[in-house]
N, C-alpha and C positions, 0 to 999 in steps of 0.2 A: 515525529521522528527525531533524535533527541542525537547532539552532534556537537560539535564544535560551533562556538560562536565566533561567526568570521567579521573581522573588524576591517574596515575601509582606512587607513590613516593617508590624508591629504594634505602635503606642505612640499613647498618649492624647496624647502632648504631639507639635504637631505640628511644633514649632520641631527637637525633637533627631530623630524622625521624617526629617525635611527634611533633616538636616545624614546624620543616616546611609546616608542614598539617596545623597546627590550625593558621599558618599566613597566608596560599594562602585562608581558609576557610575563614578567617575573612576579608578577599578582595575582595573574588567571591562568591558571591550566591549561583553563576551554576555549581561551580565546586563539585564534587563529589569524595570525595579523598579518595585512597584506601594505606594503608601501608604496604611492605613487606619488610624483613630484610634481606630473604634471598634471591637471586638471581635468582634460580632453581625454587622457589616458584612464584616468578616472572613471570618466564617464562610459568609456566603451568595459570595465571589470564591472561595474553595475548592471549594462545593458546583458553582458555574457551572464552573470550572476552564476549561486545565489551570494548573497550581504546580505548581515544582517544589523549592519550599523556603520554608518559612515562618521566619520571624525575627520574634519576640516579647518585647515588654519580660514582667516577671513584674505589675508593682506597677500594675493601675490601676484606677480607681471599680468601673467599671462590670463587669469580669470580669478575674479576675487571669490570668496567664498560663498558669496551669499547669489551671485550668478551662476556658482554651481549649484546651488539650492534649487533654485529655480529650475533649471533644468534636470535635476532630479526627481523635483515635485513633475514634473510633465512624465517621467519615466515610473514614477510611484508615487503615489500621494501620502502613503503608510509608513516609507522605508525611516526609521531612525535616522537623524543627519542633526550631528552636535556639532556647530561650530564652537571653536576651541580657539582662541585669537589671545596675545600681549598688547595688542594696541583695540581695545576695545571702545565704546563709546553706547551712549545711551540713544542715539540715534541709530547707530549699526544695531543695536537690540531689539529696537522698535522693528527696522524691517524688515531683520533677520525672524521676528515673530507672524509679521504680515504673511511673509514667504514660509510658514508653516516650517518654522525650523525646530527640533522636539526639545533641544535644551542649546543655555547659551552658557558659556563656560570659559571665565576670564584666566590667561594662567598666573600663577602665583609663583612665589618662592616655595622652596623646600619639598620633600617627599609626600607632605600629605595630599596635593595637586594630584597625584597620581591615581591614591588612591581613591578618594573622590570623583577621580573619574570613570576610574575603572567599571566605580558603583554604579556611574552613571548610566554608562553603555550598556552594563549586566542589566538594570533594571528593563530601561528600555528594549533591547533584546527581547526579554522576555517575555514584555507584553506585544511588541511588535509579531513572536512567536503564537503569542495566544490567538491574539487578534485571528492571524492566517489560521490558526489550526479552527475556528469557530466559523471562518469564513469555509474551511475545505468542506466541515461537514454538512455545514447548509446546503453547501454546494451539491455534493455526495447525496444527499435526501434527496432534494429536490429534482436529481436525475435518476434515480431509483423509482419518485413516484413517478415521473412522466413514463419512465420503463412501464413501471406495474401497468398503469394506467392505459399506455399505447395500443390501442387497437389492433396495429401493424404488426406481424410479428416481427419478434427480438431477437437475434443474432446472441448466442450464447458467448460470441466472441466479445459482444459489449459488454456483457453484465462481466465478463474477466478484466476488462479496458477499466471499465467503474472499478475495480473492488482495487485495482493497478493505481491508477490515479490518485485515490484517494486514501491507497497507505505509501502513497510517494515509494512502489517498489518498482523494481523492472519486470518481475515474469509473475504472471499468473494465467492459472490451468483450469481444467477441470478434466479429472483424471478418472478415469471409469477401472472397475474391478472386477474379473470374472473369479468362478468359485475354486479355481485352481492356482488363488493369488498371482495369477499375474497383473500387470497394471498397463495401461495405454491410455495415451497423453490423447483425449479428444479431442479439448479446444485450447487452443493456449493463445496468450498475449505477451510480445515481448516490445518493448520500448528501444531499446535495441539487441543488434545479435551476439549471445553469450557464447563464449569460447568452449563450449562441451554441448554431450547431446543431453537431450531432456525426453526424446523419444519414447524409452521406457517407463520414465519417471523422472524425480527432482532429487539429483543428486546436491546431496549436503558436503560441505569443506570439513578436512580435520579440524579435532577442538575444537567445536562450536558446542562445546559440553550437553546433557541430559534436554530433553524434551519437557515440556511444560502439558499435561495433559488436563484441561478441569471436566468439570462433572457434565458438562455440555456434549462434550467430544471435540472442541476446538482443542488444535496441540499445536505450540508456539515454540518459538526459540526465538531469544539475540542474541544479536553474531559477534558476540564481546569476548565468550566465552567463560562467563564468571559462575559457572556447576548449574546451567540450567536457571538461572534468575530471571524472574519478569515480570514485568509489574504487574500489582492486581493480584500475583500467587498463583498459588496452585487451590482452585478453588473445592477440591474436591476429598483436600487435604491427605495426598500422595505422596507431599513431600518432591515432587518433582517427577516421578515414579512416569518411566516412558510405556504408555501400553506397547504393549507387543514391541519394544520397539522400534516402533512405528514411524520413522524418520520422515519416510517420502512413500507412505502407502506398501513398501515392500517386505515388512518384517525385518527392519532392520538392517537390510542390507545396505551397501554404499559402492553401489558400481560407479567403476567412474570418480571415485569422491578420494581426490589426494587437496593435499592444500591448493586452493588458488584456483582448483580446478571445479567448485561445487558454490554453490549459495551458500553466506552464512547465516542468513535469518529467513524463516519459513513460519509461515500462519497456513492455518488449514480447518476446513471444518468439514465434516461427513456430510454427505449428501441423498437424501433417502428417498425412493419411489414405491409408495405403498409402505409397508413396515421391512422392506429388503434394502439393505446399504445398497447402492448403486453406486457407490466413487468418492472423491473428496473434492471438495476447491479449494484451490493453494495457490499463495502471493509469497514470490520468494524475493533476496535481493542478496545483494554481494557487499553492500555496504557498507558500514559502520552504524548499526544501530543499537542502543542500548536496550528496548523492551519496547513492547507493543502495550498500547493504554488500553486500560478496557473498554474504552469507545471504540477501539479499532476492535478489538475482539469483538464486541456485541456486531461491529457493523459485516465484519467476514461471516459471525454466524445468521445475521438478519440474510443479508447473500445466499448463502445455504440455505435455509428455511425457505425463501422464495423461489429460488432454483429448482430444488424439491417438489414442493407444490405444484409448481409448475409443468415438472416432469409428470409426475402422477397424473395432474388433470387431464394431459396427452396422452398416458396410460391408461386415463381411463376411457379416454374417446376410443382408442384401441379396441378395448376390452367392449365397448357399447357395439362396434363393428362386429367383432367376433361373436356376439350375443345376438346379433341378428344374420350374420352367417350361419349360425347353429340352429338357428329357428328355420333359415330353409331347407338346410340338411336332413333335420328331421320330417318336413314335408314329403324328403325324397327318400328316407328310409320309411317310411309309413306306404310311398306305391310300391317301394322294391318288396315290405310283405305282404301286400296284396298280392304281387306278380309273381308270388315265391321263389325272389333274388336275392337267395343268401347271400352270396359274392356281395350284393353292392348293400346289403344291410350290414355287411361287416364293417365293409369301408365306411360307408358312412358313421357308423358309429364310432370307431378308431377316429374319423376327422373329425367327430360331435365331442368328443373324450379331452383329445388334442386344444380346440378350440376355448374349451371350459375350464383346462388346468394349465393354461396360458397365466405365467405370473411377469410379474415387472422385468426388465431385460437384464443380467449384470455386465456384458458386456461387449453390446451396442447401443449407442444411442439411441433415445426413443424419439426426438430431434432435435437439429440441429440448431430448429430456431425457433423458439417460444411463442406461443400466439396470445 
């Protein structure tokens, strides 16, 4: 999820504090800097998080820098933490490196000091970013196969929990569809509770520009609003081009959806039982996101696929039921023409008819919890 890089700056004095914020601001866009003097205080805007890089003087009263290292390494062992010190020494280096510190960074005279560090933190940042995003997916897998794998059945409300988690959004559905377009939210996950209903569907905010549709059927949007942009493309080569547009399942409509009042960023993939669409599953958020990776697309469509399957295989245990209700039915129209019981040879075969052109459901669930 691609955002603002939030810097930590730590120094007791809060004049040079002050002057080093509005020089890394005046270098980075992205960066988002927060000041604390105290060190303690420090430590509880870590604890709250997210940071994705701490910057610390070494020399102050109340806890020197490399004691705050220390107690950050026990709170993260990954988190970036530059100390940034004037009164440095080769033995403050030595233990500031023991103590897992990611760079050590003496200050200098003049404006290049700044930018040099700026570099520093960007760098770091961004592998600190990688790191997590390679640790989420492993993560992500690895809960997906225990899912596949689980004997138990699965609670369709996990596999939305999973697919939530792992594009760090707040709401995810899975939204069913009957053949008179309407739509009904059957299982949803929210992280917490959003100010509008979702009952019908997944109302979108103004300007959150064009749909992203690829050849898959996964259709995306971030909430930046820059005409539908995202990474990865439009695989299908549409140009953006929204199906149906198809925002939240409802043909384009936007109940509900004034500014402020709707999600800006939605991923969604189709969800199929048998070869009949049965619904979509959708991971929305309000956030500030720039584009969805195509690791995150392949993973909402892996979601889908298995979802799918899943539903079917219950389909077809269904279908195997109805197949052996049908076979006693016939039993019992085969005495009804012996007994010459028109009446119940009708019936019966209206219920043999019925039972046999039974197809996948569109809109109710075939269930709730996957076995």
């Amino acid at each position: 999820m691609a955002g603002p890089t939030r810097v930590l700056l730590v120094d007791d004095d809060p004049s040079l504090a002050d002057l080093m914020a509005n020089q890394l601001d005046d270098l980075r866009e992205n960066f988002s800097i927060q000041v604390e003097t105290d060190p303690n205080d420090a430590l509880d805007v870590i604890e709250a998080g997210p940071v994705d890089c701490v910057v610390s003087d070494h020399h102050m009263p109340r806890m020197t820098g490399l004691e705050l290292l220390r107690y950050v390494r026990e709170m993260d062992p990954d988190l970036p933490f530059i100390l940034f010190t004037a009164r440095g020494s080769e033995e403050i280096a030595s233990d500031a490196v023991s103590e897992g510190v990611t760079d050590y960074f003496r200050k200098r005279r003049g404006s290049e000091q700044w930018r040099v560090l700026a570099n520093r933190i960007e760098n770091a940042a961004a592998r600190y970013a990688a790191e997590r995003a390679v640790q989420r997916r492993e993560s992500a897998l690895r809960r997906l196969a225990r899912t596949v794998i689980d004997s138990v059945s699965t609670p369709v409300e996990s596999l939305c929990e999973l697919g939530r988690e792992t594009l760090d959004v707040e709401y995810g559905a899975l939204i069913t569809e009957s053949g008179d377009d309407s739509r009904e939210v059957l299982v949803e996950s929210i992280e917490a509770e959003v100010p509008f209903d979702t009952g019908s569907g997944v109302p979108l905010s103004d300007g959150v520009g064009d749909l992203i549709v690829d050849g898959s059927g996964i259709v995306a949007i971030a909430g930046d609003g820059r005409d539908g942009e995202s990474e990865g493309g439009d695989r299908d080569g549409r140009d953006g081009e929204s199906e149906g547009g198809d925002r939240d399942g409802r043909d384009g409509e936007s109940e509900g959806d004034t500014e402020g009042r709707g999600f800006s960023s939605y991923i969604g993939t189709p969800v199929y039982v048998g070869e009949r669409r049965y619904g979509t599953l959708c991971f929305c958020d309000r956030g500030d996101r720039a584009a969805f990776t195509d690791w995150e697309r392949a993973f909402v469509e892996l979601l889908g696929d298995w979802l799918g399957h899943e539903l079917t295989s219950e389909w077809a245990r269904d279908q195997s039921d109805a197949l052996r209700s049908a076979r006693n039915r016939v039993q019992r129209t085969l005495g009804a023409l012996e007994d010459g019981d028109e009446t119940t040879v009708r019936e019966e075969l209206t219920a043999i008819r019925e039972l046999l052109d039974r197809g996948p459901p569109s809109t109710t669930a075939v269930s709730v919890e996957l076995s």
